[in-house]
N, C-alpha and C positions, 0 to 999 in steps of 0.2 A: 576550422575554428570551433573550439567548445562553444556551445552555447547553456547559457543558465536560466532556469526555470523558473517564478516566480508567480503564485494565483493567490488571492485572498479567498479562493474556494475551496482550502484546502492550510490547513495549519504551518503557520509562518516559522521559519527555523529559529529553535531557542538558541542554537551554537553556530559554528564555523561548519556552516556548509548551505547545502541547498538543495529544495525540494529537489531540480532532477536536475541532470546534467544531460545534454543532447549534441554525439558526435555524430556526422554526416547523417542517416538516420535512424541509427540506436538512440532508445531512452533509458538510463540508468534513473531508478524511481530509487528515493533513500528512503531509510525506514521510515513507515508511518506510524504512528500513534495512535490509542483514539483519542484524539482532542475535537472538539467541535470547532471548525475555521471561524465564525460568526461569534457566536458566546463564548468562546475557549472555556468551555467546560470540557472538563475532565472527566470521560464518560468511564466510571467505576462500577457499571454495574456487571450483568451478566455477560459472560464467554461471547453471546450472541449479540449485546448491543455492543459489547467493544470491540467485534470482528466486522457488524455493520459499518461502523464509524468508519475504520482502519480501511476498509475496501471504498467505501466513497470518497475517504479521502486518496488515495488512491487514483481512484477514477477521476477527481479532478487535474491531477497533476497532468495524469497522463492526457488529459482535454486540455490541458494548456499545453503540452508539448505538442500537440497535432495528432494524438494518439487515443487510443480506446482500450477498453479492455479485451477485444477480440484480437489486438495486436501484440497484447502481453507473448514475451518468448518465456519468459522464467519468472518464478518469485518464491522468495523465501522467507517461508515464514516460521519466526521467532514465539513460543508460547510458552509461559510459567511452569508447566506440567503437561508431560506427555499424554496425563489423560482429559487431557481439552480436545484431543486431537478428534475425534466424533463430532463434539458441534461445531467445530470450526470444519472443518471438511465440508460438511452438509451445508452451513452458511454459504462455502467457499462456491461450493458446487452450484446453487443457485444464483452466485453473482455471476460467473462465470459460462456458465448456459454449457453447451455441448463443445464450445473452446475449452482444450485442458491442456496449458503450458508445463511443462516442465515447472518441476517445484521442488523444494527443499522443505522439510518440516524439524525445527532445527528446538526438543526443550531443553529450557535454559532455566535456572534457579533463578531471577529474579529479574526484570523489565525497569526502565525507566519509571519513575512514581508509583513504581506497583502494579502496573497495567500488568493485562493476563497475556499480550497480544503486540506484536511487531511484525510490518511487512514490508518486503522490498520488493523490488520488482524492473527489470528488463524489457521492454519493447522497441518498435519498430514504429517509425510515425507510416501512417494512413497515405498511399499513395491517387491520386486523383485519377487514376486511370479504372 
């Protein structure tokens, strides 16, 4: 059975979907924004705080599915201009520690509200053993 994902720690869906979907235990993470969960600001500033954002929020979803970021298998990320691809890398690389899932780096002419930055993301929930 699908299961669907829902955190107030982590930006609530504007449309017809949902933060993540969870079949047996795969996590499909939908694209992230950076919007702040809490203030829903719209964080417009540098490549680096709207890749912050976009990764926490992120990492929340996948904390409500039973998942982390060291269980990510893939993600792909979405950016304005292929020359953001440097500090998002380097942000990337530090949220990410010596884990490095498979990725997609996909630019695109133009984001939801202007953002520089969209992620999705693949994992596997956290087994107790």
């Amino acid at each position: 059975m699908i299961q669907f994902v829902e955190t107030p720690n982590a930006p609530l869906p504007a449309g017809h979907y949902t933060q993540a979907t969870v079949w047996n235990d795969l996590i499909f993470v939908s694209g992230q924004l950076p919007i702040h969960p809490v203030t829903k600001e719209k964080i417009t500033g540098s490549i680096e705080d709207q890749s912050r954002q976009v990764l926490e929020n992120v990492k929340a979803v996948l904390e409500a599915a039973g998942s982390d970021l060291n269980h990510v298998l893939k993600t792909t990320v979405y950016i304005a201009d292929i020359g953001l691809w440097e500090p998002v890398n380097a942000l990337y690389a530090s949220f990410f520690g010596e884990h490095k899932p498979a990725r997609a780096v996909v630019p695109t002419n133009k984001l939801h509200y202007g953002f520089l930055i969209e992620i999705e993301a693949v994992a596997v929930r956290k087994t107790n053993s």
